[in-house]
Structures are given as C-alpha cells and as structure tokens.
N, C-alpha and C positions, 0 to 999 in steps of 0.2 A: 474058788469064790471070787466073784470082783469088787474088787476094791469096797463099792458101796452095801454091801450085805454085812458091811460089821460096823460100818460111819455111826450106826445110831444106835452102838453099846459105847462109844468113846465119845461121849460129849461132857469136855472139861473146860467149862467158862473161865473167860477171863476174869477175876478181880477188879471191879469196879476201880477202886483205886489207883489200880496198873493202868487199866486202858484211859485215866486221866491222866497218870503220870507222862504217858507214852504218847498223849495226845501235845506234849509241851515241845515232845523232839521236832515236831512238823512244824511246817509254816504252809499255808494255803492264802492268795490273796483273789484268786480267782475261781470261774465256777469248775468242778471236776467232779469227773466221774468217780466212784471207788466202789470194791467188789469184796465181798468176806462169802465165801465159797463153801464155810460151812456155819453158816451166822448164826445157828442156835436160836436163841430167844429176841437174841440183835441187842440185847443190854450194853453190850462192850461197844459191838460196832458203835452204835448209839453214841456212846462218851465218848469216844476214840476221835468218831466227824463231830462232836458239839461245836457251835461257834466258826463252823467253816462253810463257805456254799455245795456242798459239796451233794451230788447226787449220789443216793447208798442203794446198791444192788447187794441182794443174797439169794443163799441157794441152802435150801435146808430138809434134808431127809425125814424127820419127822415132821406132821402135820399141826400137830401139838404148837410145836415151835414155832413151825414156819408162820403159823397165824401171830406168836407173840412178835415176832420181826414185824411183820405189816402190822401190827398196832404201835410199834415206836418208828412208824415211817419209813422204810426199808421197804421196797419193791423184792418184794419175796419168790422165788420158784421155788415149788415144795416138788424134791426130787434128787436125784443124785448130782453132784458134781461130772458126773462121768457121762452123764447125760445130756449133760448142755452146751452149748454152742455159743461160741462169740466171737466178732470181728476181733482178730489179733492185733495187738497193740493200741488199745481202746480205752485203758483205765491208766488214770493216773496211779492211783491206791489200792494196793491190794495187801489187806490184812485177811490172813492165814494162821487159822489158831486149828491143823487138821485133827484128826482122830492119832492117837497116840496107842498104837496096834502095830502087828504083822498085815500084811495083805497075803493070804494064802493062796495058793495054786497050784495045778498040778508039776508044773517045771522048778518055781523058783520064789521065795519068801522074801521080800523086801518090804522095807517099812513106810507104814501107810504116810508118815509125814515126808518120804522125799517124792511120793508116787503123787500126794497132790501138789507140791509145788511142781512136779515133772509137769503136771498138767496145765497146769492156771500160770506159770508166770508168762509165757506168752504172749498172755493177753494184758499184761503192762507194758505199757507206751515207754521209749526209751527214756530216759529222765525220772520216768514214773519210781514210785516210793515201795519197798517191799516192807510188812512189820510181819514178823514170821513168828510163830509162839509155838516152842516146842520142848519137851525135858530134855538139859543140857546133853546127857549121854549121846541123843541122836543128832548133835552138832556135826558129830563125823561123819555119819553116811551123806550129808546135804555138805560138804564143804564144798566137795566138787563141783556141784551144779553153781552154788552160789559162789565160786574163784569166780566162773567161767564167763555168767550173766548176769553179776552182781558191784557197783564200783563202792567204794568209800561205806564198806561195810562195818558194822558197828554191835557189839556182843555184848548185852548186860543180862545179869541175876536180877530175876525177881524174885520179892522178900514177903509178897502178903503170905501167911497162913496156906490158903490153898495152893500158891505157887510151888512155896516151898514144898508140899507136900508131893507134887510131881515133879521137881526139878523144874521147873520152866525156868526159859530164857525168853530174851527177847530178842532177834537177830533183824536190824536193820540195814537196808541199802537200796543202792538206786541203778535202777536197771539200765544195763551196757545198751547201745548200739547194737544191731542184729550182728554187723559185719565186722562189729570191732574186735580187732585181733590182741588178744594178751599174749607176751613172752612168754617163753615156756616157761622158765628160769622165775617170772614175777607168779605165776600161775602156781606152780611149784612150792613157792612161800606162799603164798593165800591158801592152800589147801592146809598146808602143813599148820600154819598160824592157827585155822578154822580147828584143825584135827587137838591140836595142844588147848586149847580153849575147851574145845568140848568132855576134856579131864582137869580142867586147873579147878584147885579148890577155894580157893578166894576171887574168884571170878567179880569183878567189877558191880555193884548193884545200882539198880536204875535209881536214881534220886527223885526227889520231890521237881527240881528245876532243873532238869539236865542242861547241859551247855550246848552238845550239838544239836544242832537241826535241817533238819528236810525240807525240804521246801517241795512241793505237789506243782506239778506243773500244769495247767488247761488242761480241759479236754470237753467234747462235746458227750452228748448224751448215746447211752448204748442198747442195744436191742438184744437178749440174752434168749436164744431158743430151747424148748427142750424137745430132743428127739426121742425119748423111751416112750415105756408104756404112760400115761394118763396116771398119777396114784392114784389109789382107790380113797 
C-alpha cells in the first residue's frame, strides 16, 4: 500500500491550545511561505500562522477537509502528499502533524511519520523552521533524520487531553544547510539524546510562554503541483 491509502484513517488534530502555545516559540517579522502537508481542517495551521505574514499552503487527502482549510484561508490541494511537487527549499515553515500508522508494503514496514518528514523536509529552505507533531514513542525512528538535517532542536510534552491521549510531542528545529557536514562523534550524540527522549518519562512540557524561539526566515511565494490522478 502507499503511504497515502491509510493518511485518511490517521487524522489526529492538533489541540487548539497547543498550536497557540507553539505559536509563542516563533518569531516571524517578514512575509513567508509555510506548508502543513497534512492540514486536516487547517484549524491548527490556522492558530500556529495567526498574527504573522505568512502565506499557508496545504495538502489534504480528504475532500471534506480540504474544503474546511480553504475556508480558514489556506490554499488547499486536496490529494496525497505523495503526489505533489515543489521547488526544494521554498518554505520557511513547515508544520507536520503526519498520520500516526505503519505504511505497509510488500518489502518493508516503516512508519508513516518518518516516511512524511522523509518527504517534505526538503522542501525547507535552510534556516527554515520545522514543528514536527508526533507520539513520543516514534521520537526514535525520526532521530536520525532529524541529527542529520535538523540544528538547535528542541523536545517538549504536550499536555491538552487529546495530546496526552496519543503521546504527542512537539519536536522543533531549524533546518541545516544542504552541505553542511556534522561530526560523526556530535551526530552520534544527537541521535542517541533524540533516542533517550523518545523513552524519558518526565519529558519537559510546552508551557503557556515558552522562552525559546524561532525565528522564520523570508521567503517568496510557492507554486505546489499535483501529479496524480484528479480526486474524484
């Protein structure tokens, strides 16, 4: 099965709450692009950009949804993620709340949240902002990618009701340079830091005012193709 033949039994919104709380860690002073790849209804997106210039792209498998996204402003493609196409390194912002599943196949079973970041981070421009939403557990299969292409990454619990009810975390950072080379030795600790997080049991929780912040860097507007079939 590919990837997107099960995106639209796993759709687990974010927490209104959360995605303002998590709106505090950013700072945006200019205009940018930003992309939520599996934007649902766009409610979160929605609070996550309030208050920023910021152009919102989504991509949303059911039709249902995709219509509620373009009714809170979100330039919607109703269709798979796996579908779509975009100039690489084009988004400042890319919030990633994926389907929380297996992706099944005939070779090999990996999980659907490292298989869409595999996808879409790409397509963040270096400096650009990652806010990754996923149940702690699968902190570990994504550390790797996120040592590799991720700097000054940052791991909180969240604590609304529904959060808790899936483990979610929040896993922020701001994406490497294409050619930038990590030690093996720091790389090495970044996986392992990632791997010990994604079992500690008092894992840090996002606050109402967090202290770090992001900062979203420029970026021009982006044109998102979709190559599959048409939905029906």
């Amino acid at each position: 099965m590919r990837p997107h033949g099960k995106t639209k039994l796993g759709f687990f919104p974010l927490p209104v709450l959360e995605a303002e709380r998590l709106r505090h860690c950013l700072a945006a002073n200019s205009e940018f692009s930003s992309l939520d790849p599996c934007v649902g209804d766009g409610v979160a997106f929605a609070h996550l950009t309030q208050g920023t210039q910021a152009r919102r792209y989504g991509v949303e498998i059911d039709a249902y949804r995709a219509q509620q996204a373009r009714d809170q402003g979100i330039e919607t493609l109703q269709g798979s993620i796996f579908d779509i196409r975009s100039p690489a390194e084009s988004f400042s912002l890319l919030y990633l709340n994926p389907p929380y599943d297996l992706e099944t196949g005939a070779t090999n079973n990996q999980r659907l949240e490292l298989v869409f970041l595999e996808h879409t981070y790409r397509w963040l421009k270096p400096g650009g902002v990652l806010v990754f939403i996923i149940p702690q557990p699968q902190l570990r299969v994504c550390a790797r990618i996120l040592s590799e292409h991720f700097a000054d990454v940052s791991v909180y619990r969240l604590k609304e009701p529904a959060s808790v009810q899936y483990k979610q975390i929040a896993v922020l950072g701001v994406r490497r340079k294409r050619h930038q080379h990590v030690r093996d030795s720091l790389l090495l600790d970044s996986v392992r830091w990632l791997e010990h997080l994604a079992v500690k049991s008092d894992l840090e929780p996002l606050g109402e005012r967090p202290s770090i912040g992001y900062e979203i860097p420029a970026s021009g507007p982006v044109t998102l193709v979709h190559t599959g079939i048409p939905p029906g």
